[in-house]
Residue frames relative to the residue before (quaternion, step in Angstrom):
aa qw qx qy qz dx dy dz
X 1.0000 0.0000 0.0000 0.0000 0.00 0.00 0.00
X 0.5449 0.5084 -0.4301 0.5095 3.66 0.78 -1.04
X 0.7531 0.3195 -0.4422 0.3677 3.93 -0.46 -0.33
X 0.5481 0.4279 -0.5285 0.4870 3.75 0.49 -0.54
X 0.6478 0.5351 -0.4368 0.3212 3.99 0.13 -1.13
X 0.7402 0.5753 -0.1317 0.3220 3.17 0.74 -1.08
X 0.5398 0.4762 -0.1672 0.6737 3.17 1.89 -1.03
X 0.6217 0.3581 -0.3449 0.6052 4.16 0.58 -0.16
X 0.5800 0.5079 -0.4210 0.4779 3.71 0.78 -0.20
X 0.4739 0.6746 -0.3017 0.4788 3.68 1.14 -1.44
X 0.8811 0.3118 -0.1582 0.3186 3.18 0.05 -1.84
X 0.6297 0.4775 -0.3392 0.5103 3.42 1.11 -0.20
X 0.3475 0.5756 -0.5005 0.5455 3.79 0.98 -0.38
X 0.7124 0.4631 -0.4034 0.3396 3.63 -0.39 -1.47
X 0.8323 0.3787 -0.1755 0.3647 2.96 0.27 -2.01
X 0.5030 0.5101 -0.5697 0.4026 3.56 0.83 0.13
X 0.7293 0.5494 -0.2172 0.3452 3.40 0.68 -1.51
X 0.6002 0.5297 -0.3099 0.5129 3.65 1.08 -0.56
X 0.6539 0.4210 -0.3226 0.5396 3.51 1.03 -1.28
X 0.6964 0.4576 -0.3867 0.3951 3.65 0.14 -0.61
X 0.6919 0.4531 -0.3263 0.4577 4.14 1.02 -0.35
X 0.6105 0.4168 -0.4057 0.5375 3.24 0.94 -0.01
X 0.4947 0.6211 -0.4174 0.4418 3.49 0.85 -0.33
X 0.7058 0.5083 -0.2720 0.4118 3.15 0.87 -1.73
X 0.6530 0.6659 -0.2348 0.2741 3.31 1.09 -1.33
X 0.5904 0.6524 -0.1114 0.4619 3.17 1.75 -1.02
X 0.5997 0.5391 -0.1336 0.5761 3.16 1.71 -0.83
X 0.8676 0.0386 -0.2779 0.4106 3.06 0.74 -0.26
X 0.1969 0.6940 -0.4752 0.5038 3.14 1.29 1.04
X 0.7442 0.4477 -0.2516 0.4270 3.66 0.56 -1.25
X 0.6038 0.5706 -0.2767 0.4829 3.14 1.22 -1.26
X 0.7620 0.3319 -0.3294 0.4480 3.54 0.44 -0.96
X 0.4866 0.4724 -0.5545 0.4823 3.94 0.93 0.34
X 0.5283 0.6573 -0.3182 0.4332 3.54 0.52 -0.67
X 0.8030 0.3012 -0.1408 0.4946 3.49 0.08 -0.95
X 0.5901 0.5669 -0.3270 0.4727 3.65 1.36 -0.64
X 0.5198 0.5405 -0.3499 0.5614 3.62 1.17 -0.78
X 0.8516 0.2737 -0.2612 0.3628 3.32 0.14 -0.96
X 0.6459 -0.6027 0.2245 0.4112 3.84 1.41 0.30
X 0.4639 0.6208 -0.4478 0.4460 3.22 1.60 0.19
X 0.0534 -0.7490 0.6590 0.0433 3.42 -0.36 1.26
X 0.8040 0.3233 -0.3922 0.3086 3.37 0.29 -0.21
X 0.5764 0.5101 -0.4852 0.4149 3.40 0.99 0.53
X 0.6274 0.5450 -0.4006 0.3858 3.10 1.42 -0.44
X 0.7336 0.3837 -0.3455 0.4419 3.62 0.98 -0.21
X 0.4026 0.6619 -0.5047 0.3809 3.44 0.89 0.91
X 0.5098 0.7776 -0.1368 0.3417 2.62 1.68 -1.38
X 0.6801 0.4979 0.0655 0.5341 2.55 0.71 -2.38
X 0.4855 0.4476 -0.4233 0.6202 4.00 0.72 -0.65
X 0.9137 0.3059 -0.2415 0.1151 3.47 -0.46 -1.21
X 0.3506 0.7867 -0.1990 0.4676 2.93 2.34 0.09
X 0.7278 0.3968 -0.0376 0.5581 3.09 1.22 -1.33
X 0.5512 0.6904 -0.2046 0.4214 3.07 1.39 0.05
X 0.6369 0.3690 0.0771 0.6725 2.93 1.73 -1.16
X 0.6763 -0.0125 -0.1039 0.7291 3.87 1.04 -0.15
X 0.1127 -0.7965 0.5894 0.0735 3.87 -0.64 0.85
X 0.8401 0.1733 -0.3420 0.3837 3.17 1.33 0.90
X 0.1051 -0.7489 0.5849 -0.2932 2.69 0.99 2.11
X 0.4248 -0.6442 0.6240 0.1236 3.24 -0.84 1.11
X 0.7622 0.4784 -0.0967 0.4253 3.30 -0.24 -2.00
X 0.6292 0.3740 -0.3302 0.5961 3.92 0.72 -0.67
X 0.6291 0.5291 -0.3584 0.4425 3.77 0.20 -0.50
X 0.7199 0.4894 -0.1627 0.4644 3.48 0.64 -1.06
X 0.7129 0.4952 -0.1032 0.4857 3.51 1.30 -1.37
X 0.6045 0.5466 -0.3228 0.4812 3.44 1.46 -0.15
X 0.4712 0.7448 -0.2702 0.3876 2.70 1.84 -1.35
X 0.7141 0.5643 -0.2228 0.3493 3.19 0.51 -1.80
X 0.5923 0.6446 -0.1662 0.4539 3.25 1.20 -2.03
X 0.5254 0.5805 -0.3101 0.5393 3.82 0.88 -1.38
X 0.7489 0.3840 -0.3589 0.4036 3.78 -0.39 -1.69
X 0.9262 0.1959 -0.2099 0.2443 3.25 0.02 -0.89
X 0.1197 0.8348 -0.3303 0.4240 2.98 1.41 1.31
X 0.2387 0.8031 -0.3697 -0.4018 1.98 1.20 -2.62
X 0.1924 0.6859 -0.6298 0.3097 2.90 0.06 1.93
X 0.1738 -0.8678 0.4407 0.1499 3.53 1.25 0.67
X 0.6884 0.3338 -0.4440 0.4664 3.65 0.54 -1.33
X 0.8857 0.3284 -0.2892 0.1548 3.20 -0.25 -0.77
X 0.1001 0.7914 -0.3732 0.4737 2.90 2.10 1.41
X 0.7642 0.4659 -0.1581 0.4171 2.71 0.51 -2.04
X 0.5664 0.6744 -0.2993 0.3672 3.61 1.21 -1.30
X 0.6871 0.4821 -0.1707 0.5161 3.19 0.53 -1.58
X 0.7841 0.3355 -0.2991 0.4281 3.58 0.12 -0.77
X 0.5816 0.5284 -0.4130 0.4604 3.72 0.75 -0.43
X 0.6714 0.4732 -0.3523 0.4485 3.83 1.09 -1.19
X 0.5077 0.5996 -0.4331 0.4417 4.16 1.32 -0.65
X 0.6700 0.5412 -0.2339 0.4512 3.56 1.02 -1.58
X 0.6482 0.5242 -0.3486 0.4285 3.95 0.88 -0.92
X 0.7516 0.3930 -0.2795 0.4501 3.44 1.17 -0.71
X 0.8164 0.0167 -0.0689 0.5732 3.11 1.28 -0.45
X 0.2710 -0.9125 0.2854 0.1116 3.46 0.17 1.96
X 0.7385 0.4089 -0.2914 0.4500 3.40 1.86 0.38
X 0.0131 -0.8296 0.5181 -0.2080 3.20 1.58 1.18
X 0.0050 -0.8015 0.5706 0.1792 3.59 0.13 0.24
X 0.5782 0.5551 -0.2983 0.5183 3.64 0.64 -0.33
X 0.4409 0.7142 -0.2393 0.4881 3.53 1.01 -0.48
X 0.8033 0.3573 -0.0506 0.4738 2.91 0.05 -2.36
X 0.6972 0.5186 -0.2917 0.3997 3.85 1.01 -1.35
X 0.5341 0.6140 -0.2926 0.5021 3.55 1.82 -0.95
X 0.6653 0.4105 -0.2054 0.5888 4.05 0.52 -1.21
X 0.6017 0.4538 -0.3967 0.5240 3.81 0.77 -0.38
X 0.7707 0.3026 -0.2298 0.5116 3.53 0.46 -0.44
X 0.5390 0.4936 -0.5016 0.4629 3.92 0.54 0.19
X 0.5807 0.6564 -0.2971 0.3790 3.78 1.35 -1.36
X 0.8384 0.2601 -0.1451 0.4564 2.99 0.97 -1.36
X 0.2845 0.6406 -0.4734 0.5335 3.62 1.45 1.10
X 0.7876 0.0056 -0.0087 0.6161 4.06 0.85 -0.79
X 0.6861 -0.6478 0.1624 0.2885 3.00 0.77 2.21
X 0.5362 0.6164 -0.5052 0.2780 3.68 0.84 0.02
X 0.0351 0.8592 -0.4928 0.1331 3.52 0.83 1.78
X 0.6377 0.3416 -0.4889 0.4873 3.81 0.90 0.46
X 0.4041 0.6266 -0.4399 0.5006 3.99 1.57 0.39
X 0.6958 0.4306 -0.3042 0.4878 3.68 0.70 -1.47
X 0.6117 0.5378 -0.3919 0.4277 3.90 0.73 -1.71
X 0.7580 0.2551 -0.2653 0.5385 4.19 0.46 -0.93
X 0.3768 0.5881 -0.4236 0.5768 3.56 0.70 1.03
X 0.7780 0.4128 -0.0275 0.4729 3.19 -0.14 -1.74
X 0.5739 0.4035 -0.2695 0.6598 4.20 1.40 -1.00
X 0.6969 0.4431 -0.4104 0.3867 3.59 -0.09 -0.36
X 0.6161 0.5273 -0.2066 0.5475 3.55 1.25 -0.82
X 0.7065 0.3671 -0.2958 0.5279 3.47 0.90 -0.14
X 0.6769 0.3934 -0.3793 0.4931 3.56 1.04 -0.42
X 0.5574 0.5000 -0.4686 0.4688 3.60 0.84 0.32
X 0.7788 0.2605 0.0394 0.5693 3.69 1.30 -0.96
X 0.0407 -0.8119 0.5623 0.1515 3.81 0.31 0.46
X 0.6785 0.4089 -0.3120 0.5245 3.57 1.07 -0.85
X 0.4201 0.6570 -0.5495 0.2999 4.22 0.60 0.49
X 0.3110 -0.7742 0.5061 0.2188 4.06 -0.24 1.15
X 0.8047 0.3276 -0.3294 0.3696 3.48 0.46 -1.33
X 0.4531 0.5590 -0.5333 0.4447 3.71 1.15 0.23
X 0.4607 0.6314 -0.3656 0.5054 3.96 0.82 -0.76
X 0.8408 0.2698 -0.1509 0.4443 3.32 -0.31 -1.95
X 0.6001 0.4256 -0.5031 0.4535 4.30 0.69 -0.38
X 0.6724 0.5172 -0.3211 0.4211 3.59 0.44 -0.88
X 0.5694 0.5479 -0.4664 0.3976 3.73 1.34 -0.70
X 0.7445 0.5810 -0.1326 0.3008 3.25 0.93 -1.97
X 0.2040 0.8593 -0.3120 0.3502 3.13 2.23 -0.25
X 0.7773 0.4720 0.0808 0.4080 1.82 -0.63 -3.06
X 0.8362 0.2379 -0.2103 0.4471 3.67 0.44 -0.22
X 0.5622 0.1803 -0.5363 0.6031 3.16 0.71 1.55
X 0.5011 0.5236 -0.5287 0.4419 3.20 0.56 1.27
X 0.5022 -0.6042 0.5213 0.3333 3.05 1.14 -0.49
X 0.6555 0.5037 -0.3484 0.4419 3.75 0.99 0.14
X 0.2694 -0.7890 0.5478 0.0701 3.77 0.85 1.63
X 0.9079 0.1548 -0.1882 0.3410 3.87 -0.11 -0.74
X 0.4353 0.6000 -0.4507 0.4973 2.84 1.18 1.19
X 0.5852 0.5477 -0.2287 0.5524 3.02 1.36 -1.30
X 0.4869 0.6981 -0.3339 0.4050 3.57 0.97 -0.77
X 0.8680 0.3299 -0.1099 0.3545 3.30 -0.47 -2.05
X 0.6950 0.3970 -0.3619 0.4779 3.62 1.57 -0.55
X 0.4660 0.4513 -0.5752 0.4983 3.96 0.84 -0.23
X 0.6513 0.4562 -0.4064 0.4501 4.11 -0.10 -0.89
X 0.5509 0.6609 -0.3176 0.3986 3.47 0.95 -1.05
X 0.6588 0.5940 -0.1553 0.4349 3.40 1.16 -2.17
X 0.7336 0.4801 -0.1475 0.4577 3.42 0.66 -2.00
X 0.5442 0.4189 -0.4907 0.5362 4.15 1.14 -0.60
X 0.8248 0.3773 -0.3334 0.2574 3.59 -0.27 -0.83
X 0.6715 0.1954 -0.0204 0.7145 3.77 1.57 -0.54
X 0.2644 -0.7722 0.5742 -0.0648 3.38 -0.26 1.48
X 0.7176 0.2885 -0.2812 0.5682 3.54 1.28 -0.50
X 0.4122 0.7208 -0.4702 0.2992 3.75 0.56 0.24
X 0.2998 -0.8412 0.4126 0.1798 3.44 0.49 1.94
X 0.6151 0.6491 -0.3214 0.3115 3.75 0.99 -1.44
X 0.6492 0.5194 -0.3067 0.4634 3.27 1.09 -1.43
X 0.6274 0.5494 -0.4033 0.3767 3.27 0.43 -1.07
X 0.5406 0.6787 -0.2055 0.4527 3.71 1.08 -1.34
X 0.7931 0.4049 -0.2009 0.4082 3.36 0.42 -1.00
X 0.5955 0.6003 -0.2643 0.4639 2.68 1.21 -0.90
X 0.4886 0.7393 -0.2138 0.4110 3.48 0.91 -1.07
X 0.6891 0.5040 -0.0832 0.5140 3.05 0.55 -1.85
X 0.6517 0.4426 -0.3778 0.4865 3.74 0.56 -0.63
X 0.4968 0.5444 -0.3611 0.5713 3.60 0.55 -1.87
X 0.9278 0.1064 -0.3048 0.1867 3.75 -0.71 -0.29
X 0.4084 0.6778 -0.4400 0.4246 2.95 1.67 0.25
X 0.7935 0.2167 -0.1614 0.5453 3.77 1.33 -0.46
X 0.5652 -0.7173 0.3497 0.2092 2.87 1.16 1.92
X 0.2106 0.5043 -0.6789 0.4904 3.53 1.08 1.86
X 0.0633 0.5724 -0.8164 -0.0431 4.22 -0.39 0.91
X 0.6007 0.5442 -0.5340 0.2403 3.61 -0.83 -0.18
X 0.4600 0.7278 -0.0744 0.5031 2.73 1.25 -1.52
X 0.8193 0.4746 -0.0484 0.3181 3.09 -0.05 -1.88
X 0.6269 0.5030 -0.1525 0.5751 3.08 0.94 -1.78
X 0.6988 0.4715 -0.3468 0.4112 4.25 0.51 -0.95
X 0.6712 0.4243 -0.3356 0.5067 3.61 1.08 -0.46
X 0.6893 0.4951 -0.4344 0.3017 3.32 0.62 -0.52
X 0.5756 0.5653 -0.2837 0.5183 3.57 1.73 -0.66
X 0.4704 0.5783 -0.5154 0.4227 3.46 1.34 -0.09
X 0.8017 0.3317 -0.2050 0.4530 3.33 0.60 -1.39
X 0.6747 0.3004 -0.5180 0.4316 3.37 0.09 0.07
X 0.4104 0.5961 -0.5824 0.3701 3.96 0.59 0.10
X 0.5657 0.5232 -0.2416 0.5898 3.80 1.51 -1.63
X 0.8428 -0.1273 0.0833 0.5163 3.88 0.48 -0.46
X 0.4522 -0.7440 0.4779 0.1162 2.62 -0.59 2.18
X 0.7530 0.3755 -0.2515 0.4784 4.00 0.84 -1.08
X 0.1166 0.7752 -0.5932 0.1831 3.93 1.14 0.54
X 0.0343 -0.8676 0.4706 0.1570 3.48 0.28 0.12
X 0.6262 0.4709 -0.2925 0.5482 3.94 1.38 -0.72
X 0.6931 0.4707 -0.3673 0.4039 3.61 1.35 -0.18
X 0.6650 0.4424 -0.3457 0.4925 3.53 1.23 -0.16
X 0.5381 0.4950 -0.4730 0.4916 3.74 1.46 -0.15
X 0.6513 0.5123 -0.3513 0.4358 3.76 0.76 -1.28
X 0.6014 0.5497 -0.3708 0.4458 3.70 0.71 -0.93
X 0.5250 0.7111 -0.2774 0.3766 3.58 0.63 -0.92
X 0.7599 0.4932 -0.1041 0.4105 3.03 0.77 -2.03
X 0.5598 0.6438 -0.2109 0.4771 3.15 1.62 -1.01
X 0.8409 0.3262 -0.1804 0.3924 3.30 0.52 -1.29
X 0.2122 0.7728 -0.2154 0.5580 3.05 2.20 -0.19
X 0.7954 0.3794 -0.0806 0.4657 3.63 0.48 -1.60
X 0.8511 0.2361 -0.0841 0.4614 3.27 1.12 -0.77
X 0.5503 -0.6869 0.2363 0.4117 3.18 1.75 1.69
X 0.3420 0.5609 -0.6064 0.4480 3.64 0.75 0.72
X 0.2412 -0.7864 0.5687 -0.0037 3.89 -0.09 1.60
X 0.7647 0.2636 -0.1243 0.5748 3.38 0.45 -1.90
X 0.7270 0.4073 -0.4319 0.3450 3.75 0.01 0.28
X 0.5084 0.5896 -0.3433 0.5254 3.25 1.66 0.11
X 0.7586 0.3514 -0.2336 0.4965 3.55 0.69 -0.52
X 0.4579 0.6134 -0.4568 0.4533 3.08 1.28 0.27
X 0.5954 0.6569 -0.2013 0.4165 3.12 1.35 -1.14
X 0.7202 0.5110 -0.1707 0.4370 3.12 0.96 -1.64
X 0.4661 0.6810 -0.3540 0.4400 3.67 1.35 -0.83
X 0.7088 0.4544 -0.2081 0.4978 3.27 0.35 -1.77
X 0.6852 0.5105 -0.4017 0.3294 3.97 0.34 -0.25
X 0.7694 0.4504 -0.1578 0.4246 2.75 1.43 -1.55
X 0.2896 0.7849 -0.3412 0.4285 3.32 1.84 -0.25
X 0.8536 0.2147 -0.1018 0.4636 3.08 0.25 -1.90
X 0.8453 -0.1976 -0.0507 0.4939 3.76 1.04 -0.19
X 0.6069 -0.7243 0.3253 0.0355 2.66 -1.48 2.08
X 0.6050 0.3582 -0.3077 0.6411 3.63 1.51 0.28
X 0.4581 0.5155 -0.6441 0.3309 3.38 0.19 1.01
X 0.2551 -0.7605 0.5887 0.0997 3.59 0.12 1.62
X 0.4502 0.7277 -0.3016 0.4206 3.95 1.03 -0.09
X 0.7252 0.5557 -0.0782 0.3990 2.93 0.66 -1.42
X 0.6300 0.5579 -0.1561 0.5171 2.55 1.10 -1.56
X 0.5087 0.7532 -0.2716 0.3163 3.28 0.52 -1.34
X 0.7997 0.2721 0.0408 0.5336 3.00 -0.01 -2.27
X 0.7220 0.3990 -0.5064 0.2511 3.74 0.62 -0.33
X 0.5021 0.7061 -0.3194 0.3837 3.09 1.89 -0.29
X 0.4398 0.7535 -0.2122 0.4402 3.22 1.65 -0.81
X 0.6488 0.5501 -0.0433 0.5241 3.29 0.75 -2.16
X 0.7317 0.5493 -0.1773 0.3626 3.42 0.38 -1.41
X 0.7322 0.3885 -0.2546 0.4982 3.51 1.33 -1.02
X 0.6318 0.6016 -0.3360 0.3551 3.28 1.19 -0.09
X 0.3609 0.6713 -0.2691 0.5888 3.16 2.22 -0.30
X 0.2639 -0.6927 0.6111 0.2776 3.22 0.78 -1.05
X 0.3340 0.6229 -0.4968 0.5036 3.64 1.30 0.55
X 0.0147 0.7761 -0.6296 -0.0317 3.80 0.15 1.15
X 0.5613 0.6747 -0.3442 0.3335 3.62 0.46 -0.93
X 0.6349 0.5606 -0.0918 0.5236 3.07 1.12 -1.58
X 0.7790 0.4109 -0.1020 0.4625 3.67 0.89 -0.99
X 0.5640 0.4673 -0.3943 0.5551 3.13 1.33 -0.09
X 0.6226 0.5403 -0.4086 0.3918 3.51 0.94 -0.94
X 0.7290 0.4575 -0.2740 0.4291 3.33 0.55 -0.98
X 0.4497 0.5367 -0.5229 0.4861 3.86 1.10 -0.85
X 0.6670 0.6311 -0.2781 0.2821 3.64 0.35 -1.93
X 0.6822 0.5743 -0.1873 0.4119 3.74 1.19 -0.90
X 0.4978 0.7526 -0.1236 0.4129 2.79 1.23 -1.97
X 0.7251 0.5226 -0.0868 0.4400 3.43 0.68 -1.87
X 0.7111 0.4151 -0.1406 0.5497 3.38 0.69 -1.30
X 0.7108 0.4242 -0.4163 0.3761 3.56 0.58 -0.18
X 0.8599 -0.1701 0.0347 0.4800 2.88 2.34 -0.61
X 0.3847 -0.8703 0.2818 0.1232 2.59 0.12 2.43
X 0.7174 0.3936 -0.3233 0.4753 3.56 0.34 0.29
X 0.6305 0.6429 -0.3551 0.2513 3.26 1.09 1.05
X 0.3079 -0.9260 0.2094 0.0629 3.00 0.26 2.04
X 0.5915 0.4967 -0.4925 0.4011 3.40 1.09 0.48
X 0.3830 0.8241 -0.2318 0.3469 2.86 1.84 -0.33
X 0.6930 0.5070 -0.1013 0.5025 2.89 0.81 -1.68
X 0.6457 0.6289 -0.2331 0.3650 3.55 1.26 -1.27
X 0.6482 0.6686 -0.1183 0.3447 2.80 1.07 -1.02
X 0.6384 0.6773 -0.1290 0.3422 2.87 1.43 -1.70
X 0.6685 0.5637 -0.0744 0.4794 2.75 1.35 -2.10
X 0.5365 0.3542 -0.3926 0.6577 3.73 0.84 -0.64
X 0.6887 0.4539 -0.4227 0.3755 3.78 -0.53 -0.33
X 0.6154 0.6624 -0.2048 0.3750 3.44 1.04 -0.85
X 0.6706 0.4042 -0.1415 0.6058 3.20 1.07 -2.20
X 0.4809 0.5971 -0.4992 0.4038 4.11 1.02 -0.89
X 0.8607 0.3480 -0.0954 0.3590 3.77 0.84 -1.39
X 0.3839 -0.7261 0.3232 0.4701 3.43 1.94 0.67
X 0.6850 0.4967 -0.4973 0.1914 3.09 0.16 0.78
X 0.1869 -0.9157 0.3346 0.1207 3.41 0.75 1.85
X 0.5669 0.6540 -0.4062 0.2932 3.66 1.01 -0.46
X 0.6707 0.5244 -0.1790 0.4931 3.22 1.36 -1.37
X 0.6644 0.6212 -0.1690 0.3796 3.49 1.66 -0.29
X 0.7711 0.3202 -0.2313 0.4994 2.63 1.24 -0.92
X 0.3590 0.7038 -0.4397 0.4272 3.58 1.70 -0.22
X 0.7683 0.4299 -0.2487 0.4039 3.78 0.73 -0.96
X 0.5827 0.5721 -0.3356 0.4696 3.50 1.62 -0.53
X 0.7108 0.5051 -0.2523 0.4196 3.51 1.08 -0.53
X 0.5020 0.4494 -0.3762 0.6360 3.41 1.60 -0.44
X 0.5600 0.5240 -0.4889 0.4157 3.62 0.48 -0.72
X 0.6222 0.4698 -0.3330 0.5303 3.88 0.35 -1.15
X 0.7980 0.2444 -0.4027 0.3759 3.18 -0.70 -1.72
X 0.5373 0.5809 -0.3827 0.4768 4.25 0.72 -0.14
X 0.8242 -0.4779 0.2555 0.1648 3.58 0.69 -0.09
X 0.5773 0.5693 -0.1559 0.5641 2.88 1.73 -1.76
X 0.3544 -0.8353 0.3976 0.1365 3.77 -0.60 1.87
X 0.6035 0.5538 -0.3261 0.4720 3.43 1.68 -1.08
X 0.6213 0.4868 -0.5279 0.3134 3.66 0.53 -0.46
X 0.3456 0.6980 -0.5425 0.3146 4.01 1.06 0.11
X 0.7381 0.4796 -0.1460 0.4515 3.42 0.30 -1.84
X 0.6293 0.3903 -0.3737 0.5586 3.80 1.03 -0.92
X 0.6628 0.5603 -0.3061 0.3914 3.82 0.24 -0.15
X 0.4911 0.6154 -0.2585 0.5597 3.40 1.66 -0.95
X 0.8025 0.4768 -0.0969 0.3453 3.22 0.53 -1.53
X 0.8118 0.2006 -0.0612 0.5450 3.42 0.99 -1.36
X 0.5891 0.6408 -0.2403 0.4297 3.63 1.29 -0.25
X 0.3811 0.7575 -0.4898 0.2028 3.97 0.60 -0.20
């Protein structure tokens, strides 16, 4: 009798001990969601490391490191982590959309696109598999592809601000602003604080001699943040067409300080100057403009410089 007792003694030992590591595992699984929320990726993949340590086929910790990895940017071992979530569990879809996006972090964009297609043939009705695969196709250089799956993105999620965005971006790449400008209000309607969608919109309206509705635009960036040397830039831009020079120097003047090597900047200035007779101070900025790079300030120099 004493050996059977002993052997049922064995077998409960185990199961305590097994039940208690996964327990443990769970702990630090949670913990490392925890710390990911708050942006600690690398504590969260210690976490996650030590999870997987203790249960080596923890899906969900595999995958979550995964995440934790990308935005590291440790991409391979993105890709690693998410392919081993997918081996254990080959319809991880979040996985596949997660390794689709690390691929297309170190250009392996026909790796992400057969990613991103596999995720759709498990899900036809899955948007951000649509909209990565759009944003693909368009650093490929394949526009109407990139096309039919952002539309694709925007039928299935009507409030999906990015798509809308991307989309945008095309419309103005074939000098459709109207066009352009309506998508970009799509997405910032989806997000009021879109902030690249009211600077890009700008540009748009900017493009299509809409002056005072561009600087409206530009306002609202600089509103929400004072180191967008951009902004500045273009409202200064916006501002001389107003013939609001005062106004355009200030901003040229900003532009600069946020960033001294910014030769349209400078370019700008110098036309604003000579606009305000004051060619010395003008033409000092056209030449920094050149020796900086900026080709048109040649011809302005040709002209106002002698």
């Amino acid at each position: 009798m004493k050996p059977k007792i002993i052997f049922l003694f064995a077998i409960f030992y185990s199961l305590y001990f097994c039940l208690n590591a996964q327990n443990s595992a769970e702990d630090y699984f949670n913990s490392g969601s925890e710390k990911g929320v708050l942006g600690d990726f690398e504590g969260a993949k210690k976490d996650f490391t030590q999870a997987i340590k203790l249960n080596p086929k923890y899906t969900e910790a595999y995958y979550n490191r995964a995440v934790a990895e990308r935005y590291l940017g440790d991409y391979i071992s993105s890709i690693d982590d998410n392919s081993k979530a997918i081996e254990l569990e080959p319809d991880h879809l979040d996985a596949l959309l997660n390794r689709g996006l690390s691929k297309s972090l170190i250009l392996d964009n026909k790796g992400a696109i057969s990613d991103f297609n596999t995720v759709i043939q498990i899900n036809s009705q899955h948007p951000a598999a649509y909209y990565n695969r759009g944003v693909t196709k368009y650093a490929l250089g394949d526009m109407s592809g990139a096309i039919l799956d952002l539309d694709k993105a925007i039928q299935l999620d009507t409030s999906f601000s990015e798509a809308y965005f991307n989309r945008a971006i095309i419309y103005f790449e074939k000098n459709d602003f109207e066009t352009s400008i309506e998508f970009y209000s799509k997405a910032i309607k989806c997000n009021p604080n879109h902030l690249d969608a009211y600077y890009n919109r700008g540009i748009a309206k900017f493009s299509s001699s809409d002056y005072k509705g561009a600087k409206k635009d530009f306002d609202f960036v600089i509103q929400k943040d004072r180191a967008h040397s951009k902004a500045y830039y273009y409202r200064c831009v916006v501002n001389s067409m107003l013939k609001q020079f005062d106004n355009a120097l200030t901003d040229a003047n900003q532009a600069i300080t946020l960033d001294t090597k910014y030769a349209a900047a400078y370019f700008q200035r110098g036309i604003i100057f000579i606009s305000l007779n004051e060619d010395k101070k003008g033409c000092e900025d056209l030449f920094k403009a050149k020796n900086l790079g900026f080709q048109s300030a040649t011809g302005a120099i040709q002209e106002f410089c002698k």
